[in-house]
C-alpha positions in Angstrom: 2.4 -22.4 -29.8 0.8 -21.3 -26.7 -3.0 -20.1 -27.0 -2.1 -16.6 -26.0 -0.2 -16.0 -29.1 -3.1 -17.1 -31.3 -5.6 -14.3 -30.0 -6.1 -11.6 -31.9 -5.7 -8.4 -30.3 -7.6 -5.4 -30.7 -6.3 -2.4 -32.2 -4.8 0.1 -29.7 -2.6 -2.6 -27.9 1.1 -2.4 -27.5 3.3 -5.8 -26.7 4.4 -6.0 -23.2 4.4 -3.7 -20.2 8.5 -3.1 -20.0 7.8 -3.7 -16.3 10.8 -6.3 -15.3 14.6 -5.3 -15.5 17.1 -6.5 -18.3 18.3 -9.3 -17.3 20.7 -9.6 -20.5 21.9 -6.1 -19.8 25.6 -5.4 -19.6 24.5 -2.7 -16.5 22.3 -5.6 -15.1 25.0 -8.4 -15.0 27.5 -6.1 -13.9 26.1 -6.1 -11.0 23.8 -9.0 -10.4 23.7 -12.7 -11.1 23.1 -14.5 -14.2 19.1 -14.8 -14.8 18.0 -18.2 -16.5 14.9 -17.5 -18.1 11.6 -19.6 -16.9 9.0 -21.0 -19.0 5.6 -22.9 -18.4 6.2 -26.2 -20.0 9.6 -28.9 -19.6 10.4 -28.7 -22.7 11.4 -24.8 -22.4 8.9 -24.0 -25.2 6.1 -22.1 -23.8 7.4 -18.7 -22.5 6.3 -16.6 -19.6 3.3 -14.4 -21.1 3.6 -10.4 -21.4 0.4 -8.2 -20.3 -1.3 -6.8 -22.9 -2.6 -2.8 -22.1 -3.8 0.2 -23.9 -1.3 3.4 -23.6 -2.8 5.8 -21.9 -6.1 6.0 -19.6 -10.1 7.0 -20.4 -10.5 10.1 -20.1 -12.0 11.7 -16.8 -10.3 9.0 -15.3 -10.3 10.1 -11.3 -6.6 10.2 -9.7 -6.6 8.0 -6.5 -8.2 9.1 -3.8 -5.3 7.5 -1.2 -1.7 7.3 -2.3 0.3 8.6 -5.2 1.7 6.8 -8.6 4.4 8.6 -9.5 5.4 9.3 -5.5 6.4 5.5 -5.8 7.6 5.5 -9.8 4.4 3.4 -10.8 3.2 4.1 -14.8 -0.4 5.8 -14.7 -0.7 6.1 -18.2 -1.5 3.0 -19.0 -4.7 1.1 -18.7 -6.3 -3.0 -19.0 -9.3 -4.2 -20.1 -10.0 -8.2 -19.0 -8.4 -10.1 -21.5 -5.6 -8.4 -21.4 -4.4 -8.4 -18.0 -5.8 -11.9 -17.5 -6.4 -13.6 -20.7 -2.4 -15.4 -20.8 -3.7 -16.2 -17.3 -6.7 -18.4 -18.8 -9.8 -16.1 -18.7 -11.8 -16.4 -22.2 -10.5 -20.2 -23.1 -13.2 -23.1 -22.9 -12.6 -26.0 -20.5 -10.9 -28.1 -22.9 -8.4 -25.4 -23.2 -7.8 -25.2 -19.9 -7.7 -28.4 -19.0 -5.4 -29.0 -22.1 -2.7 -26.5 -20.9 0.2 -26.4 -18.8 -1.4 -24.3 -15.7 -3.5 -27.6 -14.7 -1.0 -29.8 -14.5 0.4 -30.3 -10.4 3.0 -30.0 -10.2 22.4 -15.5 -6.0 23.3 -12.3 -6.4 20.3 -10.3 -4.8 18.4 -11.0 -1.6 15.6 -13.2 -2.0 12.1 -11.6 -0.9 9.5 -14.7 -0.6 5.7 -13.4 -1.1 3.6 -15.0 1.6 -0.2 -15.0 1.0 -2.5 -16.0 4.2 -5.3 -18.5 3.2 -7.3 -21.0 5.1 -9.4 -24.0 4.9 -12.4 -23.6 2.7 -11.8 -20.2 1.2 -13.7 -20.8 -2.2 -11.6 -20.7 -5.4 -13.4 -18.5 -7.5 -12.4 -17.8 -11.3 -11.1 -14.4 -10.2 -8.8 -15.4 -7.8 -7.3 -18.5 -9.7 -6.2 -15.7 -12.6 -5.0 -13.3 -9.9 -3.0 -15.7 -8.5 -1.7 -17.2 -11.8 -0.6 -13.8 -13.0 1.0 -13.2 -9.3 3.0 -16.2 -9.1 4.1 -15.5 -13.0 4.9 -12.0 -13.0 6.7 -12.3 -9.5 8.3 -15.6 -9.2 8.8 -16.8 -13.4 9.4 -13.7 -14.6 11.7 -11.8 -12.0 15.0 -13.8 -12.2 14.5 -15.4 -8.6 13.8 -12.2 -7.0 11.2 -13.2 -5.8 8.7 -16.4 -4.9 5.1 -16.7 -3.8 3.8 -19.1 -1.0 0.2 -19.8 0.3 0.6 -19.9 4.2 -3.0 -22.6 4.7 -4.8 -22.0 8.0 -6.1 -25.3 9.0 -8.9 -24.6 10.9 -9.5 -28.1 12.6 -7.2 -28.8 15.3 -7.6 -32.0 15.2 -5.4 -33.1 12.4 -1.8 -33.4 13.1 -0.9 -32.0 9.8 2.7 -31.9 10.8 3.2 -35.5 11.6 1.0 -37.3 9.2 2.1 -36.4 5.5 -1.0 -38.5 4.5 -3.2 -36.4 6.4 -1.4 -32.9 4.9 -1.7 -34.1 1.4 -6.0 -34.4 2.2 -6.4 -31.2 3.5 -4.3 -30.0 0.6 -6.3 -31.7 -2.0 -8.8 -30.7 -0.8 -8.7 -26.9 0.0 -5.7 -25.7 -2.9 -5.6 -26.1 -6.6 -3.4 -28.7 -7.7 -1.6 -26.3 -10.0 -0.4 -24.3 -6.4 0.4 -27.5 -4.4 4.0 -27.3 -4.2 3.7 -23.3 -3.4 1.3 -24.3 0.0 2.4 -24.2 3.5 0.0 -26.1 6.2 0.0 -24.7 9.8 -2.6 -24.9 12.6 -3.8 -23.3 15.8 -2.4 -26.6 17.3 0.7 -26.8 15.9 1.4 -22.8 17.1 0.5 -24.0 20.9 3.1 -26.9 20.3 6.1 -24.0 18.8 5.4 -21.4 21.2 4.6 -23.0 24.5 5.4 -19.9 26.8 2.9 -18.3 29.4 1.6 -15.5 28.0 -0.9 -14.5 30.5 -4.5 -14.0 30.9 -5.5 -12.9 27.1 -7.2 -9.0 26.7 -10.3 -9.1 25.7 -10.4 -8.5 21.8 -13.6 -9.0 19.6 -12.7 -12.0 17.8 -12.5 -14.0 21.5 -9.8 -15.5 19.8 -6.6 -17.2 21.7 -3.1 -15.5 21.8 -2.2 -18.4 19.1 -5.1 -17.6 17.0 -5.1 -16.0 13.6 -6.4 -12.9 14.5 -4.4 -12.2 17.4 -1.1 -13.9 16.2 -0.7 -14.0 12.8 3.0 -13.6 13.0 3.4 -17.0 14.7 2.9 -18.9 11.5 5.1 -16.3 9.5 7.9 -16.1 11.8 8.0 -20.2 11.6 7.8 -20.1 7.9 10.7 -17.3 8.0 12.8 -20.2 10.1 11.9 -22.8 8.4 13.4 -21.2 5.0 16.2 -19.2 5.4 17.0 -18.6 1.6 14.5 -15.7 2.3 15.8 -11.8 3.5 12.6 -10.3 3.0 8.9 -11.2 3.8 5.8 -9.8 2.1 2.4 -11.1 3.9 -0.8 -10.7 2.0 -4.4 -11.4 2.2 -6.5 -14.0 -0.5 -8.5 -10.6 -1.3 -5.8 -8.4 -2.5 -5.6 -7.3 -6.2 -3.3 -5.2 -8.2 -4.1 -4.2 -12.1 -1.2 -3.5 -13.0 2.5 -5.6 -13.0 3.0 -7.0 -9.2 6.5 -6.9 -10.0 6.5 -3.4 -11.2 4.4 -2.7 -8.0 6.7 -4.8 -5.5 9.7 -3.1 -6.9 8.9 0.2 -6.9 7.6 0.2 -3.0 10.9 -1.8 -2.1 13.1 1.1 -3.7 10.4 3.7 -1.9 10.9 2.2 1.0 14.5 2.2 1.2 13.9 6.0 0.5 12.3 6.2 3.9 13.4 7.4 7.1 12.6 5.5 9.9 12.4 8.2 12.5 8.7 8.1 13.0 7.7 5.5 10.8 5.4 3.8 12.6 3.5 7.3 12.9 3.5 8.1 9.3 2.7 4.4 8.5 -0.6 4.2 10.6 -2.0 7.0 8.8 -3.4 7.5 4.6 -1.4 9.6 2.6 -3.8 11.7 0.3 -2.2 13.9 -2.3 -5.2 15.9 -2.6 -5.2 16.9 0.8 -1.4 16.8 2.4 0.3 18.0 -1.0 3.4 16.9 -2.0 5.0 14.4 0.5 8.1 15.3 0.6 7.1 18.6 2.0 4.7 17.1 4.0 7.7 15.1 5.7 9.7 18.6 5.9 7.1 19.8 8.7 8.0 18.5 11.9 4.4 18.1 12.6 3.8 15.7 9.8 3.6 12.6 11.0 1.8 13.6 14.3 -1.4 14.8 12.1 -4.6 13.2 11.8 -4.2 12.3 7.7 
């Protein structure tokens, strides 16, 4: 039995944010593929754990000060104290636990959307990110009938290992810099490698207060993406995320509801309305915000 069924849960607590689609619906499989369920062990006995939440919020809870739940069809009546949003994750076990369970061990009917998170040689592991990352990968790829997948995209900082020719060498820097659990998730790629894939002349570089090169990370991120993009082309859709982001809720919930927002969206001025905050509070509702021709030429 996995340890997450053998906690006991405080009063107040309701199973299972009804977050994901179902995937054994008749109006599910009418129109998408056949979902296999995942699980965390070989022997298909050690299911995908549900969050655990408290219905409703505190009260005097403050609305967000940028952006809008129900604008994008997120729940804001629910709320998560530690263990449940990160206890099936591994937060409250001892080490022997831990060690013991199945997270340690190393291991198409809808367009595929691969998550891409940037990291980078010696970014420091803490116990935070290890459960955010455990519940991303499981709530994202495990639990959303192939929907989705997560990757780590690893900046290797030194140049001087030819990470793409020398699988020895990879496997080091890997060993060394990701947790084995999220080995086969990791992507290498260097400053060198970028100068070797995109050889062109770009010019004399503006000046830009990293002093970085046109193929550093800071000026070209989207080098390393776009080669990642090429190099798997079982992927329509691209999602590129920092190490430091963090989400309370579902990320499935969350990525599913901005793709279905997004589709919403006209593109006519986009780019304007995307480079600005969108603050209830302040702008009112947004779809009569968009209805003023002068919308997404204010100063939000």
């Amino acid at each position: 039995m996995p340890h997450w069924f053998k906690l006991r849960h405080l009063d107040g607590f309701f199973h299972g944010l009804r977050s994901l689609p179902k995937y054994e619906s008749r109006d599910y499989t009418s129109q998408y593929h056949k979902v296999e369920p995942c699980d965390l062990d070989k022997a298909k006995k050690v299911p995908v754990p549900d969050d655990w939440a408290y219905s409703g919020v505190v009260q005097g809870q403050a609305e967000p000060v940028f952006g809008s739940h129900s604008l994008l069809g997120l729940k804001d009546d629910a709320c998560f104290d530690r263990f449940g949003r990160y206890g099936p994750y591994g937060l409250g076990y001892s080490s022997e636990v831990v060690l013991s369970s199945v997270w340690t061990q190393s291991g198409l009917g809808v367009k595929l959307t691969a998550v891409v998170v940037r990291t980078y040689t010696g970014f420091k592991w803490t116990r935070h990110a290890i459960l955010n990352f455990r519940a991303m990968v499981s709530e994202l790829a495990l639990r959303s009938g192939g929907e989705y997948a997560v990757h780590f995209l690893l900046h290797v900082r030194d140049n001087d290992l030819l990470i793409w020719a020398d699988p020895a060498t990879a496997q080091r820097v890997l060993d060394d810099n990701v947790l084995a659990e999220f080995h086969n998730l990791t992507v290498l790629w260097s400053e060198a490698q970028m100068r070797l894939l995109y050889p062109g002349e770009f010019g004399p570089s503006f000046s830009n207060p990293a002093s970085g090169n046109i193929h550093g990370v800071f000026r070209s991120a989207h080098m390393p993406l776009q080669h990642f993009a090429m190099s798997h082309p079982e992927y329509t859709h691209f999602w590129n995320l920092e190490m430091d982001v963090r989400w309370l809720g579902n990320y499935y919930e969350l990525f599913d509801r901005l793709g279905h927002w997004a589709k919403e969206q006209s593109r006519v001025e986009a780019w304007e309305r995307s480079a600005k905050y969108y603050i209830p509070r302040l702008h009112g509702d947004w779809r009569l915000c968009l209805s003023r021709s002068t919308c997404a030429r204010d100063t939000w």
